[in-house]
C-alpha positions in Angstrom: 0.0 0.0 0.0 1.9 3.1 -1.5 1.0 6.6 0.0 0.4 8.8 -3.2 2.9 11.6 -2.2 5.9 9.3 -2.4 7.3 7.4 -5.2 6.8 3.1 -5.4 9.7 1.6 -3.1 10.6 -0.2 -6.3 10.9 3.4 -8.3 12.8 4.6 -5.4 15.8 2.7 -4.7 18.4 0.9 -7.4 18.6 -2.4 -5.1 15.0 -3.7 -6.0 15.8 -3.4 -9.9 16.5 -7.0 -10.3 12.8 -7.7 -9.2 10.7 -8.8 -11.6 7.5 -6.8 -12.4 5.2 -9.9 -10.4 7.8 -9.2 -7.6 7.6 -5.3 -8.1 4.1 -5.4 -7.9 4.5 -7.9 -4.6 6.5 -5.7 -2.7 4.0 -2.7 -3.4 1.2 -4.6 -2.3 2.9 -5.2 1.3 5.0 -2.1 1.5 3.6 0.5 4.5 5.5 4.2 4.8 5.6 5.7 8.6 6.3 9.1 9.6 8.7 9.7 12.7 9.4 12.9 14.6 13.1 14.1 15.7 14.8 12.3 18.2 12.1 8.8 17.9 12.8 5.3 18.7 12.5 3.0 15.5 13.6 -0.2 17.0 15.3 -0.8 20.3 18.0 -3.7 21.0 16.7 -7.1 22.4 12.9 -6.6 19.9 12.1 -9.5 17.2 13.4 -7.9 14.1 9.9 -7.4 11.5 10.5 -5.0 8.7 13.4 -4.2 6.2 13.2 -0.3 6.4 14.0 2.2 3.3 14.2 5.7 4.6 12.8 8.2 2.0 14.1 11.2 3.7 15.6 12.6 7.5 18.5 10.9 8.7 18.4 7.6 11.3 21.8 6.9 14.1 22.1 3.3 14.7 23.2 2.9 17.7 24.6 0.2 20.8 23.9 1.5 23.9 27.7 1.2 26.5 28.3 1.1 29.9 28.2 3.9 32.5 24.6 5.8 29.8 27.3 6.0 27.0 26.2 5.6 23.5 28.3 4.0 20.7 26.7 5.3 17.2 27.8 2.8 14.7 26.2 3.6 11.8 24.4 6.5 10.2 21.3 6.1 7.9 20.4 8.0 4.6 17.6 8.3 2.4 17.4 5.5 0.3 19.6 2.8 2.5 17.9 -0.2 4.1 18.7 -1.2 7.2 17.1 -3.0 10.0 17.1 -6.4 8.4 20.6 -8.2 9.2 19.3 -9.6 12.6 16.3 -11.3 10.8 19.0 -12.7 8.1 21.6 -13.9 11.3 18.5 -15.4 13.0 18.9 -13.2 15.8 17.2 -10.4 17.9 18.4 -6.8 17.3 21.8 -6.2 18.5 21.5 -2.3 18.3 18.6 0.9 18.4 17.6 3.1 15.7 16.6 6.4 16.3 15.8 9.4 14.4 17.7 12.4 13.9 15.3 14.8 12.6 11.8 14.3 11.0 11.4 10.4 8.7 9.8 8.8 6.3 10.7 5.4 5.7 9.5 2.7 3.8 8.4 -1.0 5.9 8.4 -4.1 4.3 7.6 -7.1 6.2 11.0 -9.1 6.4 8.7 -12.5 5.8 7.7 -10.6 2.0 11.6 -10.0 1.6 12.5 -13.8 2.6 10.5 -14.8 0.1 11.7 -13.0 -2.6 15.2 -13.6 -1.5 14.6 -17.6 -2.0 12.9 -17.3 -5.0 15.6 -14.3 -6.9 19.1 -15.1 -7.0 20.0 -12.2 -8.2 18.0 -10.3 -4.8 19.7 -12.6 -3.0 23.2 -11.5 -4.4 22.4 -8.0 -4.0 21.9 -8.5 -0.1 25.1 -10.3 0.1 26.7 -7.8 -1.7 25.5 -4.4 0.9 25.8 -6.7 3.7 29.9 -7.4 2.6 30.6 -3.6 1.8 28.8 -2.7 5.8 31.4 -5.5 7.0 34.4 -4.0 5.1 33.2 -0.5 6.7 33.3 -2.0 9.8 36.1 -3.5 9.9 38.0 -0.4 8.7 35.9 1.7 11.6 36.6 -1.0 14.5 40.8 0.0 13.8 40.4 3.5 13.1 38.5 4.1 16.7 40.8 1.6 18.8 44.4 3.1 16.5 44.0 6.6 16.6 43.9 9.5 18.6 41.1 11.7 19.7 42.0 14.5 16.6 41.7 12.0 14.4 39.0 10.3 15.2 36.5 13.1 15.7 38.5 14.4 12.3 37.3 11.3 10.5 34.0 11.2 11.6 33.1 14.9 10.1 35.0 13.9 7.5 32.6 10.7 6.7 29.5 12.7 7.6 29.8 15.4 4.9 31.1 12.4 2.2 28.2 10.4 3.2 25.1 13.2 3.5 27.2 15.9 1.4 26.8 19.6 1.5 24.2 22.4 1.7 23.9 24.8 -1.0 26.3 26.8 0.4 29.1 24.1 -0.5 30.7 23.8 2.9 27.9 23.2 5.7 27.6 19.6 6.3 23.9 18.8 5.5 23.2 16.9 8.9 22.9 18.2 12.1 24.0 16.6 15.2 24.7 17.4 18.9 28.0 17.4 20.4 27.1 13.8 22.5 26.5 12.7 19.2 29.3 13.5 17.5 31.2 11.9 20.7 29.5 8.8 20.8 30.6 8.0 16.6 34.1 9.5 17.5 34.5 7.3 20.3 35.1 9.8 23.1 33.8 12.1 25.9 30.9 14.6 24.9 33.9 17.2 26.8 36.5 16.2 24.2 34.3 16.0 21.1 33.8 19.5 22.6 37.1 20.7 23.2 38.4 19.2 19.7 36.0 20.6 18.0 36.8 24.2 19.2 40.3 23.7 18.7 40.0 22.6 14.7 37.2 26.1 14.8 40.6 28.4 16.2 42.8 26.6 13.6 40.2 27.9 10.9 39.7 24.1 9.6 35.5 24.2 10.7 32.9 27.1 11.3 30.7 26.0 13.8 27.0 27.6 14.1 24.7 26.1 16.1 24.6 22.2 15.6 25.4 23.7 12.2 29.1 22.1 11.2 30.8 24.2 7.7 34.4 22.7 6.3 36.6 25.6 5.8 39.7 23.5 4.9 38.7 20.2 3.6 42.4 18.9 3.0 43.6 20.1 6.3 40.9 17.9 8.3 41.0 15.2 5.5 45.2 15.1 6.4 44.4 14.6 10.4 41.6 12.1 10.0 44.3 10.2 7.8 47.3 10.4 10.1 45.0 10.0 13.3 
């Protein structure tokens, strides 16, 4: 059941285009879109995974919560990723929590509907494989990265990979997301006081403008060459 102000899941995303039109029309037939407000619980760690999700637009943290109230975010969602579904592949209950970061639409499609469609389309089947390999690679990359280098160049990587992954405003230099500092500490692996202090410290070196939860790359190289190093 498609809501007429939004495009056919099918239309909207590249990683169904190996469905055939039966299977188009399949997924349509059992795909629901739900609205979410800022800061909203999708899912929360421990619940029966139930639905492969495809946002449609805001911007979703997945996230592991640590000891002592201290979140790890270890993954960050944009409009026309999936996500939500790896549990239900592993066999397993949700590992993690998804929350909004500002106002969502996202497509829901009943994991059972996407099982089935996986066993009977190889070439679905690959396509999962294939996302589910490149967020292993990414993870892999991530896991040294935060355990290998040093608080500059970790909170230096993280802007970094937020303005390659959500890009820029029209203004080519303010990264279109924004987050608080605790969330900016809890990708970069470190004390909401140090994503603080760092942050400040690459705003007096003239390498970010800061407005606001509003962050603007002054000199992409500069913060590109510290994320690097670490």
């Amino acid at each position: 059941m498609q809501n007429k102000e939004f495009v056919p899941i099918d239309e909207f995303s590249d990683m169904w285009d190996v469905l055939t039109q039966e299977e188009r029309m399949y997924l349509r037939e059992n795909t629901k879109i739900h609205h979410f407000k800022k800061n909203q619980i999708i899912y929360c760690e421990g619940e029966e995974p139930s639905h492969l999700i495809c946002l449609i637009k805001g911007k979703v943290k997945i996230y592991k919560e640590g000891t002592g109230g201290r979140n790890q975010i270890v993954m960050m969602i944009k409009p026309k990723e999936s996500f939500a579904y790896r549990a239900f592949l592993a066999e397993e209950r949700y590992m993690t929590n998804a929350a909004t970061v500002e106002a969502t639409s996202a497509y829901f499609v009943p994991l059972k509907v996407i099982y089935e469609m996986i066993c009977s389309n190889n070439k679905l089947a690959f396509t999962f494989i294939k996302i589910l390999s490149k967020e292993l690679g990414k993870a892999h990359n991530r896991t040294v990265n935060l355990t290998q280098k040093h608080i500059r160049g970790r909170l230096a990587e993280a802007i970094v990979n937020l303005a390659e992954h959500y890009g820029f405003d029209d203004d080519g230099v303010t990264i279109n997301i924004c987050l608080s500092r605790e969330d900016l500490a809890n990708i970069s692996n470190m004390t909401t006081a140090n994503a603080i202090r760092t942050l400040s410290s690459f705003v007096s070196e003239g390498m970010l403008s800061v407005r606001g939860r509003h962050i603007s790359v002054l000199d992409y190289e500069k913060l590109l060459k510290i994320s690097k190093i670490g």
